[in-house]
C-alpha positions as CSV (number, residue, x, y, z in Angstrom):
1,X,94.1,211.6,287.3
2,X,97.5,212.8,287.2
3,X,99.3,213.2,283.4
4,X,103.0,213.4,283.0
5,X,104.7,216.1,281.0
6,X,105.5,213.9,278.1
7,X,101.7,212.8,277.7
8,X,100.2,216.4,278.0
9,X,102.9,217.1,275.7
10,X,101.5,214.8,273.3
11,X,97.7,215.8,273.9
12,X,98.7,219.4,273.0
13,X,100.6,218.2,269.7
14,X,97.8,215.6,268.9
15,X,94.4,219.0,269.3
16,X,96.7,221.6,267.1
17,X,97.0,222.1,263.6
18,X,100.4,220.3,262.7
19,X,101.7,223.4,261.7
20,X,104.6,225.1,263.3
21,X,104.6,228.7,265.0
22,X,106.3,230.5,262.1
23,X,103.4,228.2,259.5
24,X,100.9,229.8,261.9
25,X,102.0,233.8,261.4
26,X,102.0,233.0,258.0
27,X,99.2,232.2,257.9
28,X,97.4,234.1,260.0
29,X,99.4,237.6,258.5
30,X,98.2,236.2,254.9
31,X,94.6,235.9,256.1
32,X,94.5,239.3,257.5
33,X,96.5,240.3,254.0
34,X,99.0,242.3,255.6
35,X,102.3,242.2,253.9
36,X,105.8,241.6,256.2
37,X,106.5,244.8,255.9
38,X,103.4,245.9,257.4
39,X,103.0,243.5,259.7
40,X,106.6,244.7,260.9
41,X,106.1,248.2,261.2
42,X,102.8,247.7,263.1
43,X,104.7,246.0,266.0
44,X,108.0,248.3,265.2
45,X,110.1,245.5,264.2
46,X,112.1,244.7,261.1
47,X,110.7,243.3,258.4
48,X,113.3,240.2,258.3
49,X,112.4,239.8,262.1
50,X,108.7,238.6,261.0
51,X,110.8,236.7,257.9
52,X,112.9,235.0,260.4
53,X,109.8,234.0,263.0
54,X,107.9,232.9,259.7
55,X,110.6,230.4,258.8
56,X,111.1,229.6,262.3
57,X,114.2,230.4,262.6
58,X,113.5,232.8,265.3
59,X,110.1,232.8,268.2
60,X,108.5,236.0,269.2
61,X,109.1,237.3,272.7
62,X,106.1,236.8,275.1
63,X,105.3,240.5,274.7
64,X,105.7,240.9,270.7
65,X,103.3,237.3,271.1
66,X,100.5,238.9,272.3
67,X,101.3,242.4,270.6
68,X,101.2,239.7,266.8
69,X,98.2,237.6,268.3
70,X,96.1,240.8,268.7
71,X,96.8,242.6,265.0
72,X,96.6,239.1,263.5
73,X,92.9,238.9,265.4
74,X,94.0,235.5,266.2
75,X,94.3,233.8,270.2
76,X,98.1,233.8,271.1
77,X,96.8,230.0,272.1
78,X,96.8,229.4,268.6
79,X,99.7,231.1,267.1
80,X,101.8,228.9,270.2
81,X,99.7,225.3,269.7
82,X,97.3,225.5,267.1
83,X,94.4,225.3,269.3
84,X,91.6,227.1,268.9
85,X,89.9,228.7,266.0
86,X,92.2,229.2,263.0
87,X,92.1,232.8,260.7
88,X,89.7,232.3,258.1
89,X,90.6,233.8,255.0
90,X,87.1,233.3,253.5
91,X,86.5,235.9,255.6
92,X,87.4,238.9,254.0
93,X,85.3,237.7,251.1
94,X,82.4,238.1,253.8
95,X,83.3,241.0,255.1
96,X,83.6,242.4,251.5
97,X,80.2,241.6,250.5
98,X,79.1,243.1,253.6
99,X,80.5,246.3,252.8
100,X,79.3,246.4,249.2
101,X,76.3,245.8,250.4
102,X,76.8,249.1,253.0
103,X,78.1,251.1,250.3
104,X,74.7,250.4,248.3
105,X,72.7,251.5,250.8
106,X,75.0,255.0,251.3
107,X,74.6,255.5,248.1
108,X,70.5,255.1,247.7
109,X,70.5,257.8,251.3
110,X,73.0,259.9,248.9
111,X,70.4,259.9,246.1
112,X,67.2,260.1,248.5
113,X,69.1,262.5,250.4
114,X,69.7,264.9,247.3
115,X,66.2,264.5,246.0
116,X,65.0,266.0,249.5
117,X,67.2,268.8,249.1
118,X,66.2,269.7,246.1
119,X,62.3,269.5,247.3
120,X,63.2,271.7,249.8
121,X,65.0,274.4,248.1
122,X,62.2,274.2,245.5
123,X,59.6,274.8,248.6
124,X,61.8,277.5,250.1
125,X,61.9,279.8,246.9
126,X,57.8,279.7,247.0
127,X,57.7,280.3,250.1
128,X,60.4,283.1,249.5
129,X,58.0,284.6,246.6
130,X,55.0,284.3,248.6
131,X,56.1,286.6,250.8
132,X,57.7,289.2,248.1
């Protein structure tokens, strides 16, 4: 079955978000809470270069595309069209928990880790006298 450009047009409009390219970066760079500013040095633009693309007033070049899809951790597929799985920005509060979680555990090897030491040091200085 053959579509023509106008209905596959349509099918791509009707499976995305509604949201426009620039709606997408915005999104997508708030979810990965980077500010402008960062988001524009790390693909050596200017800051009112992302400003303009998030007001869609200007588009990306297929290179800075990919270059924004990739620090955004987002498809290019759906910065373009929608389509696809969007940034969550639940996330981070995941990926937070995770890492207090981490750090929790660091911290219990830290304490376990300094209450071997000190067994040892005390086992070393017997050892030490033994000897004398």
């Amino acid at each position: 079955m053959r579509l023509s450009t106008e209905t596959m047009i349509a099918r791509l409009r009707d499976t995305g978000d509604g949201d426009t390219l620039g709606g997408r970066i915005w999104r997508a760079r708030d979810a990965a809470n980077l500010s402008a500013k960062e988001l524009a040095d790390q693909l050596g633009v200017r800051t009112e270069t992302v400003a303009a693309w998030e007001r869609d007033r200007a588009e990306p070049r297929t290179n800075r595309l990919f270059m924004l899809a990739g620090v955004l951790g987002v498809t290019p597929a759906w910065l373009i069209a929608g389509l696809g799985r969007a940034p969550d920005a639940d996330a981070d509060e995941d990926k937070s928990d995770g890492l207090r979680e981490q750090l929790a555990q660091v911290k219990k090897l830290h304490e376990q880790t300094g209450k071997a030491i000190a067994a040892l040091e005390m086992e070393l200085n017997r050892v030490q006298q033994n000897i004398r």
